[in-house]
C-alpha positions, 0 to 999 in steps of 0.5 A, spaced: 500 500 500 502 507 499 501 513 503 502 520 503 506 523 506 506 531 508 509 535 504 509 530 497 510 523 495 506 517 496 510 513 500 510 505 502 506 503 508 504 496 507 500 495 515 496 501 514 494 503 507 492 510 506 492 511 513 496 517 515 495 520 509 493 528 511 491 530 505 486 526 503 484 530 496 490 525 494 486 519 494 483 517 488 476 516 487 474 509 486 474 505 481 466 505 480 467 503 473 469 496 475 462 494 479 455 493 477 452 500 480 446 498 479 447 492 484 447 497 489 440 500 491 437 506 495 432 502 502 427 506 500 426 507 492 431 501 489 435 506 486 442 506 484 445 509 491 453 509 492 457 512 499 462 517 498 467 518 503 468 525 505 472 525 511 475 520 517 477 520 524 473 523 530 475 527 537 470 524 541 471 518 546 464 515 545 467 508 549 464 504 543 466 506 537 472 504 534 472 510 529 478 513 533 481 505 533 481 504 525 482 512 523 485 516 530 481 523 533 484 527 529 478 530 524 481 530 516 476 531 510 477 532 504 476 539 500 468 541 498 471 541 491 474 534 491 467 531 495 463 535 489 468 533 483 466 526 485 459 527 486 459 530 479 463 524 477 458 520 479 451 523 476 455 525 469 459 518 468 454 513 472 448 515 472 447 516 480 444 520 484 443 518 490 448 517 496 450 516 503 456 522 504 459 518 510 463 521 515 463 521 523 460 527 523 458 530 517 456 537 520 463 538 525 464 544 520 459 549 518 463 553 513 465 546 510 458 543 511 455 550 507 460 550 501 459 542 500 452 544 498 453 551 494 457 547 490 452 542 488 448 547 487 453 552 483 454 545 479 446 543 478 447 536 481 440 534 481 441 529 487 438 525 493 442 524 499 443 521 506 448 523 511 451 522 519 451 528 525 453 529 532 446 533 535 451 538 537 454 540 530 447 542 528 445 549 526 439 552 522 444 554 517 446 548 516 440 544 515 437 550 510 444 548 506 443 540 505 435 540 504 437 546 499 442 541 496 437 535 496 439 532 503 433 528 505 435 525 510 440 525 517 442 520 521 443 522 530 447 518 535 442 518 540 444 512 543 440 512 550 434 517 554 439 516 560 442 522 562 448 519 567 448 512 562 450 518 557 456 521 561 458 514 562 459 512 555 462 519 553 457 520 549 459 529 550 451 530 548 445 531 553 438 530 552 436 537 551 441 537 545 437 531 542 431 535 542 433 540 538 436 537 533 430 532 532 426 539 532 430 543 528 432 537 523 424 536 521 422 544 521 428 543 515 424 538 512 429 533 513 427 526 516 431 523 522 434 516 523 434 514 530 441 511 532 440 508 539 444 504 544 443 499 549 447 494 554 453 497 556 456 494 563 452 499 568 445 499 564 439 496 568 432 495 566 430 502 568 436 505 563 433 501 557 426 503 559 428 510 559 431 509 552 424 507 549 420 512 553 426 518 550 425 514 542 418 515 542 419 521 546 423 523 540 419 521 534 424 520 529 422 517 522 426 511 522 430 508 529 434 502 530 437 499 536 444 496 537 445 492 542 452 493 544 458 490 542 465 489 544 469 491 538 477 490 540 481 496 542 474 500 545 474 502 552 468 498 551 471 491 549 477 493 556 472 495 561 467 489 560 473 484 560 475 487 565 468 485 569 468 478 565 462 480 561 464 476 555 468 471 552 472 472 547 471 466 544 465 469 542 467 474 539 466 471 531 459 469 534 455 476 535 453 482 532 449 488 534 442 484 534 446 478 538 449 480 544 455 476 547 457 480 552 451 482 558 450 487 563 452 487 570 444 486 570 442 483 564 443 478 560 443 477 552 436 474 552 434 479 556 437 484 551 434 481 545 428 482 549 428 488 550 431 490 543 425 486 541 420 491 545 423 498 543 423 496 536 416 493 535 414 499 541 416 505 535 414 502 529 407 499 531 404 505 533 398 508 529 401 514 528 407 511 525 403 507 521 399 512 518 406 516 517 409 511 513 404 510 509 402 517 507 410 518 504 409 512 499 408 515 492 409 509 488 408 502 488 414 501 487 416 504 493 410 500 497 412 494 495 419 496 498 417 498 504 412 491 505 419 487 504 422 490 509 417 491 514 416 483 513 423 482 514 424 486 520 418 483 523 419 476 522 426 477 525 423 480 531 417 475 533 421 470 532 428 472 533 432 470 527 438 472 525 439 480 524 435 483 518 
């Protein structure tokens, strides 16, 4: 592999390719040309969709995430232009105009956030696209930008309705801040995808219980609840060895559906229980129903939409391997 080295020149760096290149419009776009696109479909539309990412490493310490692992806490992204050029690359060579813009925290820099969006705009791109954030890196401006820009939707980490549960994991984030970027975010026009997190080492019944109550609370278009999984090098994985709540053995066995590591309280059949109940718990409300059917536009989109209700649903009720 090669890497850039600062100040000029790719340089050999077998272990960790492209790793510690710093300036990240060096990179080449991927190769696209070489697969079938159109194998690659949006969940809502069945669509062409394709990922572009604009940036890596994060300076937070959420203690379950290996994003400061695989790619260090230090913030690198690319130039708006670049991110643009290649978004330009994909709708005049491919015919795609739909993207997932994959980042930690697409919103970390208002200036940058703002000036990807003029220059898709400048450019007329037409296109459709989902991306990541911190409930603490959005603004009114922001949102203004990315609808204007064909944002349809963004993904938050809430991760629990406990305030103390919060602090434990580092998450650097409150529930009021939580609130205002689920209001902000719909006032924009923009859907909301609900990240939430259950069965860290501390958390009882009663914390997970306060989590399902803040989703409903919260009301966001979309959820998904991941159960909490040891990932190697995270304080996570560290302090739940540390209090023997998982053995490595199982480590090749579990997912964010199937827990191997249990709470100091719980167990991972009592998790599964209750990943079960908060899933259910918000999409079987009527007025999510009715919400969800209000957005179909085509059948097309409600046969989608079917498929994968059943999918999740029979995953669910009769607790078969993740959807």
């Amino acid at each position: 592999g090669l890497s850039w080295r600062q100040g000029g020149g790719f340089v050999k760096n077998p272990d960790r390719p492209y790793l510690e290149t710093e300036d990240l419009d060096e990179l080449p776009f991927p190769a696209r040309h070489l697969i079938k696109n159109e194998l690659y479909t949006a969940p809502d539309t069945g669509e062409p969709i394709t990922m572009i990412n604009v940036g890596r490493g994060c300076p937070h310490q959420c203690i379950y995430c290996a994003v400061t692992v695989a790619s260090g806490r230090k913030l690198k992204v690319r130039s708006p232009g670049n991110v643009v050029d290649e978004i330009e690359e994909c709708v005049r060579r491919h015919g795609i105009k739909n993207f997932f813009f994959r980042a930690d925290t697409f919103t970390w820099n208002e200036a940058w956030t703002v000036e990807v969006c003029r220059g898709i705009l400048e450019r007329g791109l037409k296109i459709r696209w989902g991306t990541n954030s911190r409930v603490d890196t959005i603004s009114e401006t922001r949102l203004e930008w990315m609808k204007r820009a064909g944002c349809w939707v963004v993904g938050y980490g809430f991760e629990s309705g406990n305030e103390e549960s919060l602090k434990h994991m580092k998450k650097c984030a409150t529930l009021d801040q939580a609130r205002t970027a689920v209001r902000l975010t719909h006032a924009a026009g923009i859907r909301v995808y609900g990240l939430f997190l259950i069965g860290l080492p501390w958390e009882d019944r009663l914390m997970i219980e306060d989590t399902i109550r803040f989703m409903k609370e919260l009301d966001p278009d979309f959820v998904d609840v991941n159960i909490a999984y040891p990932l190697p090098g995270t304080e996570f994985y560290q302090m739940a060895e540390a209090r023997g709540l998982f053995d490595r053995g199982d480590l090749g066995e579990g997912d964010y559906a199937t827990p191997i590591a249990r709470t100091e309280h719980l167990g991972p059949e009592d998790l599964k229980a209750l990943r079960r109940k908060a899933v259910l718990g918000f999409y079987l409300r009527p007025r999510v129903i009715l919400r969800t059917i209000a957005q179909i536009r085509s059948l097309k989109i409600l046969m989608i939409y079917l498929t994968a209700a059943a999918r999740v649903f029979r995953h669910h009720l009769f607790r078969g391997k993740r959807p």
